[in-house]
Each structure stands twice: as structure tokens, then as C-alpha cells.
C-alpha positions as CSV (number, residue, x, y, z in Angstrom):
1,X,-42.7,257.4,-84.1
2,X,-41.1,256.2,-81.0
3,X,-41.9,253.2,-79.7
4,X,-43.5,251.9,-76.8
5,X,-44.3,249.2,-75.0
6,X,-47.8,248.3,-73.4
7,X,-48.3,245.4,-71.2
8,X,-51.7,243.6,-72.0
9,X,-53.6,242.1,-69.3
10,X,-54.9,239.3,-71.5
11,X,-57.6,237.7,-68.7
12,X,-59.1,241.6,-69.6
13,X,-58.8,240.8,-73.4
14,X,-62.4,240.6,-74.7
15,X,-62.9,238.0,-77.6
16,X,-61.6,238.9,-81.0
17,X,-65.2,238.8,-82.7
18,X,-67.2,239.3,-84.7
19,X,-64.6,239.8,-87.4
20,X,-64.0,236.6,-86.8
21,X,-67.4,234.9,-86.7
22,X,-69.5,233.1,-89.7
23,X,-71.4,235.9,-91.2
24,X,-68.7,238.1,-92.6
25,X,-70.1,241.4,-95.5
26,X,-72.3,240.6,-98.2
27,X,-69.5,239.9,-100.4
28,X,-68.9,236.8,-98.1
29,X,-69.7,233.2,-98.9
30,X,-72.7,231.9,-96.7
31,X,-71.3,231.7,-93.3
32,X,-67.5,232.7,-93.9
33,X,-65.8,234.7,-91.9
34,X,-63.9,238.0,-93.6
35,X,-61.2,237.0,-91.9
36,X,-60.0,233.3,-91.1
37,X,-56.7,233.2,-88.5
38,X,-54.2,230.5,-88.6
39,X,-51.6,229.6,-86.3
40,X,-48.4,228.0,-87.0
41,X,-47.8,224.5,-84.7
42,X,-45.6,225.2,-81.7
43,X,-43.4,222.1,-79.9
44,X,-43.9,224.5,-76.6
45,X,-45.3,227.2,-75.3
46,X,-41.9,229.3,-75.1
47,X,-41.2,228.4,-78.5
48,X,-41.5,231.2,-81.3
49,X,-44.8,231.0,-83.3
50,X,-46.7,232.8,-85.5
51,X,-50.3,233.8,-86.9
52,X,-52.0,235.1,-89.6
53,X,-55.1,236.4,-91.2
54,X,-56.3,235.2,-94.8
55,X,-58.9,236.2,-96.7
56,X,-60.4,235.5,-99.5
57,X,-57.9,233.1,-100.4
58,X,-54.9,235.0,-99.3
59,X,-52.6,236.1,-96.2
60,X,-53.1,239.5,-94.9
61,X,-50.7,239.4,-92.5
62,X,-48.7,238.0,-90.1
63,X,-47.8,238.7,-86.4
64,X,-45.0,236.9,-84.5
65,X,-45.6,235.4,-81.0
66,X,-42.5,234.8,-78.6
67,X,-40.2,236.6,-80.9
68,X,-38.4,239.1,-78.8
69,X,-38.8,236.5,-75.7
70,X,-41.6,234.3,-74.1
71,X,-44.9,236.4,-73.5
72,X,-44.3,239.0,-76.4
73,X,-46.7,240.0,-79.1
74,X,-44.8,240.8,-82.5
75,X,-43.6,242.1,-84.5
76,X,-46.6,242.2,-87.4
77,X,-46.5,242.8,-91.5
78,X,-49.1,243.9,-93.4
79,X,-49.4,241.7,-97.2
80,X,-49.4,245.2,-99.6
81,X,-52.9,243.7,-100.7
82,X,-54.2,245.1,-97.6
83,X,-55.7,248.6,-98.9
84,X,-55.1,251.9,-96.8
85,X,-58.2,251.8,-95.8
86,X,-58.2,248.3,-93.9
87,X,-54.7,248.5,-93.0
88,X,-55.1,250.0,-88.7
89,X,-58.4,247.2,-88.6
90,X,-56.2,244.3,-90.2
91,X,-52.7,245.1,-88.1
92,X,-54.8,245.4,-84.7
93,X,-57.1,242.5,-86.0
94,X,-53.7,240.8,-86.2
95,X,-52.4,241.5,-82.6
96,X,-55.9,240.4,-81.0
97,X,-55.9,237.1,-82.5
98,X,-52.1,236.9,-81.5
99,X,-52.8,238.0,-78.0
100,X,-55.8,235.1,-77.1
101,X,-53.3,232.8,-78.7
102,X,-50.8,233.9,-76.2
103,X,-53.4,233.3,-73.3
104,X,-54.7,229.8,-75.2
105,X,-50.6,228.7,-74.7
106,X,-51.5,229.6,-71.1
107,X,-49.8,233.1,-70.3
108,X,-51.7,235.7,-68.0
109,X,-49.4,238.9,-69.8
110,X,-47.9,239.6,-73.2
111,X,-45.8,242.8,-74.0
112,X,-46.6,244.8,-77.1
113,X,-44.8,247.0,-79.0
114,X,-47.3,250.1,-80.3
115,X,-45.6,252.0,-82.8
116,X,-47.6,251.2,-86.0
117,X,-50.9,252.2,-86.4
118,X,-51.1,254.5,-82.8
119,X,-53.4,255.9,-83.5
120,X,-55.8,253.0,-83.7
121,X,-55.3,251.1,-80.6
122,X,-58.9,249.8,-80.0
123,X,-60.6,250.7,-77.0
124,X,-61.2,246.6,-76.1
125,X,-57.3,246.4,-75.8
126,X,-56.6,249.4,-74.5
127,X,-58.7,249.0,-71.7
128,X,-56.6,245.9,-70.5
129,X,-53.2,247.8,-71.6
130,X,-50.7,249.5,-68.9
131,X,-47.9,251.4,-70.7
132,X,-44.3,250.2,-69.5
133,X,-42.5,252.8,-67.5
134,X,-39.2,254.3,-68.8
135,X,-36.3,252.4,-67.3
136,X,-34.2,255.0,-67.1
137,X,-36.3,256.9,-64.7
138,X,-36.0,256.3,-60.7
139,X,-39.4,256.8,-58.9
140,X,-39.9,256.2,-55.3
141,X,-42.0,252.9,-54.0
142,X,-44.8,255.0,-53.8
143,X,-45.4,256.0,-57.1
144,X,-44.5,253.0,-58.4
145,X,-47.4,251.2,-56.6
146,X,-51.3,251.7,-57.3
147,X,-53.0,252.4,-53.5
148,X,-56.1,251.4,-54.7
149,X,-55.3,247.9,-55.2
150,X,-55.8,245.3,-51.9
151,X,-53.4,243.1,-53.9
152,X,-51.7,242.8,-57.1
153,X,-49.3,241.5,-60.0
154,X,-45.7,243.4,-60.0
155,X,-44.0,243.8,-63.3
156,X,-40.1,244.0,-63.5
157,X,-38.1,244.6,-67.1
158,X,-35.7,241.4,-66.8
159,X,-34.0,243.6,-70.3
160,X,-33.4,246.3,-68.0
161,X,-32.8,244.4,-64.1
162,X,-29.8,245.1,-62.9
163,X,-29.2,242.2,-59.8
164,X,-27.9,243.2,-56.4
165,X,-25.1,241.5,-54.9
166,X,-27.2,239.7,-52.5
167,X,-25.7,236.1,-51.7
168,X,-27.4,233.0,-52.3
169,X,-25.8,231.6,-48.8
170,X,-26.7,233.9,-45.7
171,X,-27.4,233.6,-42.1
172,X,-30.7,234.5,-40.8
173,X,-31.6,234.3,-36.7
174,X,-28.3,232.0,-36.5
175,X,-29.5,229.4,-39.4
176,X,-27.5,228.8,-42.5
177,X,-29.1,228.8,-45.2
178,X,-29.4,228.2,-48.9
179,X,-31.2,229.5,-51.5
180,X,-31.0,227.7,-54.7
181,X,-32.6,225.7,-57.4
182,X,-34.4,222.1,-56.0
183,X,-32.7,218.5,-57.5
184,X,-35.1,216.3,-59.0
185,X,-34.7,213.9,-56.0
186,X,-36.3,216.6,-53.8
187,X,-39.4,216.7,-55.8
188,X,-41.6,214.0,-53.2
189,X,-40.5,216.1,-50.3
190,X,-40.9,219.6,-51.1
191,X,-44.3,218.4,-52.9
192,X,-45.4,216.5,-49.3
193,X,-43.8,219.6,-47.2
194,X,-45.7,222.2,-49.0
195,X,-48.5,220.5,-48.9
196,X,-48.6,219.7,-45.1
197,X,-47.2,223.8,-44.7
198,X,-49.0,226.0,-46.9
199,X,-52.2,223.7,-48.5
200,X,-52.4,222.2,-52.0
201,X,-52.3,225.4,-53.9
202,X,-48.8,225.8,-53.6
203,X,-47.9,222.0,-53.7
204,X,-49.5,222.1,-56.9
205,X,-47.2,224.8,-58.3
206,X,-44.3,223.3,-56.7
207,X,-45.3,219.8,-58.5
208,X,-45.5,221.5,-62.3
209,X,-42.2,223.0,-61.6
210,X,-40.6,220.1,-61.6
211,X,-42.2,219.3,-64.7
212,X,-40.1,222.1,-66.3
213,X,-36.6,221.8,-67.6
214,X,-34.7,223.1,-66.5
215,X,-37.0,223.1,-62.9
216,X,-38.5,226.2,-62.9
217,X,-38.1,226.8,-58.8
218,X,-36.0,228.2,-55.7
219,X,-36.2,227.0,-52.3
220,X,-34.6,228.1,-49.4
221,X,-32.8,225.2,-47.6
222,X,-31.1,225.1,-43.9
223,X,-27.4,223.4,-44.5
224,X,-27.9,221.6,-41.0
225,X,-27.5,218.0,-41.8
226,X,-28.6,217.2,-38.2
227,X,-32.2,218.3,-38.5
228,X,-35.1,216.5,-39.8
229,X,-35.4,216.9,-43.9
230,X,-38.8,218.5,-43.6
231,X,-37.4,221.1,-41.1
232,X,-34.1,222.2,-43.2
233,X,-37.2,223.8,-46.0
234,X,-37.7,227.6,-45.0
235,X,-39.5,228.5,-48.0
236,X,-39.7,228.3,-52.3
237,X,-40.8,230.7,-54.8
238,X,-41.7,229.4,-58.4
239,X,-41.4,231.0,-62.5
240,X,-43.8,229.1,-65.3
241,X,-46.3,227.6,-62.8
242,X,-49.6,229.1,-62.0
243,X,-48.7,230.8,-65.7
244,X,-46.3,231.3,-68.1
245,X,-44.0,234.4,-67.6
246,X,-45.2,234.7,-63.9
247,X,-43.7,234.2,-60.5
248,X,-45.5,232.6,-57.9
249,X,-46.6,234.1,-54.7
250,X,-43.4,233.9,-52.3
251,X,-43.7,231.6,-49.8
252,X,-41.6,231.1,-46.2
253,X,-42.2,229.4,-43.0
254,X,-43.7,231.7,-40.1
255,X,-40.5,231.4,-38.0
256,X,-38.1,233.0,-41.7
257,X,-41.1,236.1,-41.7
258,X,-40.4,239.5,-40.6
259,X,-36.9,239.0,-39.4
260,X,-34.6,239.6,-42.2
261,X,-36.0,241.6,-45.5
262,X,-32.6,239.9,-46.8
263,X,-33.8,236.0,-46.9
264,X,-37.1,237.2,-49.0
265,X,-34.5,239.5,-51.3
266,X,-32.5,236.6,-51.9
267,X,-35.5,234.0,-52.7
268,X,-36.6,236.2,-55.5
269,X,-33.6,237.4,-57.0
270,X,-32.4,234.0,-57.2
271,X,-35.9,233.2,-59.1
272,X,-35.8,236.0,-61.4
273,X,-31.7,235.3,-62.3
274,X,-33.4,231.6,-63.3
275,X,-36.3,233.1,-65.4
276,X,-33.9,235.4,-67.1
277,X,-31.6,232.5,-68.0
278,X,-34.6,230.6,-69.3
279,X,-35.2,233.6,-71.9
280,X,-37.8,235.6,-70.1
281,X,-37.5,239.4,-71.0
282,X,-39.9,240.3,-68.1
283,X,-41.6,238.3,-65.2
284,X,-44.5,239.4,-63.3
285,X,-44.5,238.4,-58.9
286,X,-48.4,237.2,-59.1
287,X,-50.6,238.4,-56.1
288,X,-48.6,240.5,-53.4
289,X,-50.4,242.1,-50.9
290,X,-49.3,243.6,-47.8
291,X,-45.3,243.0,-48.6
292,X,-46.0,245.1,-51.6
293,X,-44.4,248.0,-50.2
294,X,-41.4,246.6,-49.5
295,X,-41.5,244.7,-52.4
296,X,-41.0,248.0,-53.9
297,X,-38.6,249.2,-52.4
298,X,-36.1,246.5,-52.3
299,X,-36.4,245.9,-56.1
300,X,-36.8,249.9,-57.6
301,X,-37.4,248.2,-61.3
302,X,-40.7,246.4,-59.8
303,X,-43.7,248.1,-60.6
304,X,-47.3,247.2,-59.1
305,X,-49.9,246.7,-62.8
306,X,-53.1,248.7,-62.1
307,X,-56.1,246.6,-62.5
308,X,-54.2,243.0,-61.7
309,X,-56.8,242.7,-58.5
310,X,-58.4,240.0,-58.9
311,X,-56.3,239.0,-62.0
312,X,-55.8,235.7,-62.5
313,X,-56.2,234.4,-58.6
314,X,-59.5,233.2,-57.3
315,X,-60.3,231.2,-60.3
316,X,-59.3,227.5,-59.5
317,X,-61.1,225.5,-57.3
318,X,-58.6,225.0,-53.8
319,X,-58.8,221.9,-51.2
């Protein structure tokens, strides 16, 4: 069977029970579960991981976490002990547990590979499941977006991304500017500039960036040395901060809006050529809303995820 790839909204995953849950068949000691997971200690989120299944006193299976790249479900083996009969429950048993302990590490989206076991892709996965377009095929903005949608999260292969030649130093309305990654010794200002800017929301992402090594953030920066620190930052866009394997809303100063599409096209390449170095195999833009047209058409390997509105966003308690 050919494979394919499903993106898993896992804020839409429901909980993995009861499978998992004290009172397991009749066959089950009092208040044992059929089916007990456990998961192999990480040293970080990115890192690759595992977890299995055991019952009655043996391992079922086992389904990698982070193996083809941070965010990624699989692959998962089947012990032979596992009869016919239980195999499809087991495997997809096996990739549920796997997915909420994707979300527990704190990522919003994992990518799947369906291939075994098709045919039994449970409804309370597929539900939160949008399957990954073909790279290969070119599709205009349009269809690549979801109309219904007032906002939403915008997946892009980084496998598959093929980056422009779009220069990290440009001009914009006669300014010189720069778009690369922050030093450390920026961290107090960007933090204080964001927050006076934009709100705490963004400071906040800004902030766990720089708790990220390498810092996991782009800023755009004037190169006049004559003008007041605060009023050389145009603008910053963020990977690994409001989740893992997510870009941050971009932000940029009202006077850097609406003049040149280049500046914004610059700002997120330069963040998704960091995210791929990092290791990411795909990045989703978190929460665009009226730029997502042109989002879509200056990147044609973004594509808008139906049912990301509300997503993640809306959750967290802002000042």
C-alpha cells in the first residue's frame, strides 16, 4: 500500500480510554487495565522517544515518537504475540497513546504515516486528521486555503520547501534592514520592546525563545546606528514557542505593514531556514488571518489545515 501522511490535530485528539482505564475484560485482575503504556525517559522534547503497550506481563508493541524528525508519530511494531484479531486495535491503540504523548511534550501537530492497518483508522483520530497534499502538485492560493475558516494554522513540508532567493538584507521605504537571528545580549530589549509594542503575549514568546538553543527567533533590525535601539526593531517572528513545531504569529511595526510583501517574505523564510536546520521536517505558521491569502501565494508549499480555528489560540489567560 502506498503510504500516506495525515497530519493529526492533537488539541482534537479525544482521550485514549477506556482501553486504558482500571476495569479491563473479565480475564483482568481487579482494576488492571488490558493494556498498560509506557514511555521511554526523554532529555528533551525534540529528542527521539518511544512507547509501548504491555499486557499481561508482556510488550505488545512499540511506536517511535520524533523518529523521522520532531512532531512525528512512528514508525510502530506489532510483538507476533499480538493475534490477528487484535492486531488493527493494538497498532492504532499504539499511535493514540503515542500521539497524547506528543501533545503531553507540548506539541499542537504530529505527522503520521497511515499505511498499516488502513483500513482501521478510528473515527476519534480521523476526525482530528487532514491528509498531506502531494508535493509534487501545484494548486493555486485558492484551493490551497479553507474559505470557511476566519483564521487558521498553515502547514508547509520543510522535506519538500524549496527557499526563494529572497535576501536577508533589503531596503524597504528607504530603511536598511536586517533580518536575522537575535544575540543573547538582545534578549532584555526585544523582551521590553515587544512588550511595550505588541502586549505580553508576544513578549512572552519572544522570552522562551531565548530559552532555546540555538534561539529559536528572527527579528527584523534597521542597520542605522544613529537611531534609538528600540526604533532600529521592525518586527520578529518565533519557531518552538507558543508550541513545539509551530511558528508564531508574524509580527511587524505598523509603519513595515502593507508596503513591501518582500520584508514579511523575508521574516519567515529566514524562520523556517532556522527551524529546518534545528531538524524540523514541517512547521506550522499558527493563527493567520486576513494575510492568509497572500500567505498563500508567496509560499505555494503553504497550505491552510481545515479545522485549526480556534486551534490552539484563545486558551491562555493574556494581560
Amino acid at each position: 500500500m502506498k503510504q500516506t501522511e495525515a497530519l493529526i490535530r492533537l488539541y482534537d485528539v479525544p482521550p485514549s480510554g477506556p482501553a486504558l482505564e482500571p476495569g479491563g475484560p473479565p480475564s483482568s485482575p481487579p482494576h488492571a487495565a488490558p493494556y498498560v503504556p509506557w514511555f521511554k525517559p526523554t532529555a528533551g522534547p525534540r529528542a527521539e522517544t518511544f512507547v509501548e503497550l504491555h499486557g499481561d506481563g508482556a510488550v505488545l508493541g512499540r511506536c517511535g515518537i520524533n523518529t523521522r524528525g520532531p512532531g512525528t508519530v512512528g514508525p510502530c511494531e506489532l510483538s507476533a504475540a499480538v493475534t490477528a484479531a487484535l492486531r488493527a486495535q493494538v497498532y492504532w491503540l499504539l499511535v493514540h497513546v503515542a500521539l497524547e504523548r506528543l501533545e503531553w511534550l507540548g506539541y499542537a501537530y504530529a505527522l503520521v504515516t497511515v499505511d498499516e492497518h488502513a483500513d482501521g483508522f478510528p473515527p476519534a483520530l480521523r476526525q482530528a486528521s487532514w491528509w498531506v497534499p502531494d508535493p509534487t502538485g501545484h494548486k493555486s492560493a485558492v484551493s490551497r486555503d479553507d474559505k470557511s475558516l476566519e483564521w487558521a494554522d498553515l502547514f508547509i513540508d520543510l522535506r519538500t520547501w524549496t527557499p526563494s532567493d529572497t535576501p536577508t538584507s533589503l531596503t524597504v521605504n528607504g530603511r536598511d534592514l536586517w533580518v536575522r537571528r537575535p544575540e543573547a545580549s538582545e534578549a532584555l530589549l526585544l523582551v521590553d520592546w515587544l512588550r511595550e509594542t505588541f502586549g505580553g503575549g508576544w513578549a512572552s514568546e519572544i522570552q522562551r525563545s531565548f530559552s532555546r538553543d540555538p534561539i529559536s527567533s528572527v527579528i527584523v533590525v534597521d542597520r542605522d546606528k544613529a537611531l534609538a535601539p528600540k526604533d532600529r526593531l521592525l518586527g520578529f517572528l518565533a519557531y518552538d514557542t507558543v508550541r513545539l513545531g509551530m511558528l508564531s504569529t508574524i509580527a511587524l511595526v505598523p509603519e513595515a505593514r502593507g508596503h513591501d510583501l518582500a520584508l514579511s517574505v523575508a521574516l519567515i523564510e529566514e524562520c523556517l531556514r532556522e527551524a529546518r536546520a534545528s531538524g524540523m521536517s514541517y512547521a506550522v505558521l499558527g493563527g493567520v488571518g486576513e494575510a492568509r491569502l497572500a500567505a498563500l501565494r508567496a509560499f505555494s508549499a503553504l497550505w491552510t489545515i481545515p479545522g485549526s480555528c480556534p486551534g490552539i489560540f484563545g486558551r491562555g489567560v493574556r494581560n
